[in-house]
C-alpha positions, 0 to 999 in steps of 0.5 A, spaced: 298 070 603 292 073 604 288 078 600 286 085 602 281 088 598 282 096 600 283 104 600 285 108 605 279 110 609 277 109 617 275 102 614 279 100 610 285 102 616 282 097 620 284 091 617 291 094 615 293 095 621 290 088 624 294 085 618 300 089 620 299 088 628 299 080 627 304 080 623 299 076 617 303 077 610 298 080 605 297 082 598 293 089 596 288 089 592 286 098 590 278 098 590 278 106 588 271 107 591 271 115 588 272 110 581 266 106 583 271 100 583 267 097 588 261 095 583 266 090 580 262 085 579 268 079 581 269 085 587 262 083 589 263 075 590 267 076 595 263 084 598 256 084 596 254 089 600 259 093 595 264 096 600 270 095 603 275 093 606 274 085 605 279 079 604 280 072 601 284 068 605 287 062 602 288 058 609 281 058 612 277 054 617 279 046 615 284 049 610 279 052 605 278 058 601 274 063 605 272 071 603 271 075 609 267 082 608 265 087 614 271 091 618 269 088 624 267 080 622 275 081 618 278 083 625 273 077 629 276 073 624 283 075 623 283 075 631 281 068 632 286 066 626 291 068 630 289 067 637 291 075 639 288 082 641 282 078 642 283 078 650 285 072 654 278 070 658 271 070 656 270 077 660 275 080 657 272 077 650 265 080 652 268 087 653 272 086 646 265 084 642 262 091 646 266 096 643 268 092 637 259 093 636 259 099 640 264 103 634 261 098 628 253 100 631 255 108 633 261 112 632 263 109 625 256 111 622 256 118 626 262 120 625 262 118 617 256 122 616 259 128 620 264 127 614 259 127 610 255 133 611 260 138 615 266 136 608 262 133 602 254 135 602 256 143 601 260 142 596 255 139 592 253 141 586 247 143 588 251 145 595 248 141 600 250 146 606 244 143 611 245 146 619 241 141 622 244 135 619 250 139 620 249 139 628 246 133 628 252 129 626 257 133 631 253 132 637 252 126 636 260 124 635 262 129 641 257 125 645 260 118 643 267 121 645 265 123 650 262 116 653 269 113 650 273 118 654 270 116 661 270 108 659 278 110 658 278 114 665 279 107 667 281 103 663 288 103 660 285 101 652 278 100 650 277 093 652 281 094 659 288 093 660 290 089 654 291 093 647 285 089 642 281 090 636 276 094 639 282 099 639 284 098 632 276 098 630 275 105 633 283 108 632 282 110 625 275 114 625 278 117 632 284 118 629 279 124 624 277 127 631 278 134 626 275 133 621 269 132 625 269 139 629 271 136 636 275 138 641 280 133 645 281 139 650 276 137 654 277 129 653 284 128 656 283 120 656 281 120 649 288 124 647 293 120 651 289 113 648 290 116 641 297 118 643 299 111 644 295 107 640 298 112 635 305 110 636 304 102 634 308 100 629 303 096 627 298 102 627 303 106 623 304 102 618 297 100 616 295 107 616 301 108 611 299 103 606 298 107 601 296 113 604 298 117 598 292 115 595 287 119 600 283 125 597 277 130 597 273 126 592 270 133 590 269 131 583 262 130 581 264 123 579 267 120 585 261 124 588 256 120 585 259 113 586 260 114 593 254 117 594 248 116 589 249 109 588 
């Protein structure tokens, strides 16, 4: 049973939905990042860089404990673990590490500060209502899907042909494409990828896990926590 450490974000959905989709039993931990929950310090043995999601999995390498924190070193590893959604052959491997960096090193970071200063930062107090960082961040995520609709133009998912954890890495943030202020009228590749990946059952139900927990964090609290620490 594996134990994953998690609250419903982009981030967090990435390894739910890798634990749902390879069909790994797990136990979750609630790390409520608007409570300032991942400062704990026994929550910060096992993620030091106090973020989630993280796991510990009992059964690792050689049959011993390991801690995994990082969304996209838990999918590596869950995917090596189990053998699947990682591609059959080292080309195919390649392109999987690709996108899988390609969303940890772009489009999570982006799109997370066009949340960020399109939501939170002008309903700060003080507001915060920037123009420029505003029209920074929703360029530069346009642009990204932009480059993922032409990669999915030839591709049936993100890696290839195959269904891998490249697309559960980017699902979740691509998921929010209107909060972000993006258009798919002009992305038709993008919309019939986010369709089908939207309709695993795997997807479905690590993007449920307690999605009733899911807020604004428009409280000066939560605020500080998630920003100012």
């Amino acid at each position: 049973m594996i134990d994953l450490y998690f609250w419903p974000t982009p981030n967090g959905w990435k390894a739910s939905i890798a634990l749902e989709e390879m069909e790994l039993p797990y136990t979750t931990h609630l790390i409520n990042i608007g409570k300032g929950d991942q400062f704990d310090p026994e929550f910060l043995k096992i993620a030091p860089n106090n973020r989630m999601p993280a796991i510990v999995d009992p059964d690792g390498p050689d049959g011993a404990p390991i801690s995994v924190f990082e969304s996209g070193a838990i999918l590596m590893y869950l995917a090596r673990k189990t053998g699947r959604f990682y591609g059959q052959t080292q080309r195919e491997r390649i392109a999987v590490e690709e996108w899988l960096m390609w969303q940890m090193g772009g489009l999570g970071p982006m799109a997370g500060q066009a949340h960020h200063f399109l939501k939170y930062a002008p309903n700060m107090d003080p507001p915060q209502d920037l123009p420029y960082a505003k029209d920074r961040y929703r360029t530069e995520v346009g642009r990204l899907y932009g480059v993922l609709d032409r990669r999915l133009a030839e591709n049936e998912y993100v890696a290839g042909d195959f269904y891998s954890i490249a697309d559960m890495s980017i699902w979740g943030w691509a998921s929010l494409w209107e909060g972000q202020q993006q258009t798919l009228e002009d992305k038709p590749n993008l919309a019939r990828w986010l369709e089908t990946v939207s309709a695993r059952p795997g997807v479905q139900a690590g993007r449920a896990l307690h999605a009733e927990l899911r807020g604004d964090h428009s409280s000066k609290q939560a605020q500080d926590n998630l920003f100012k620490r």
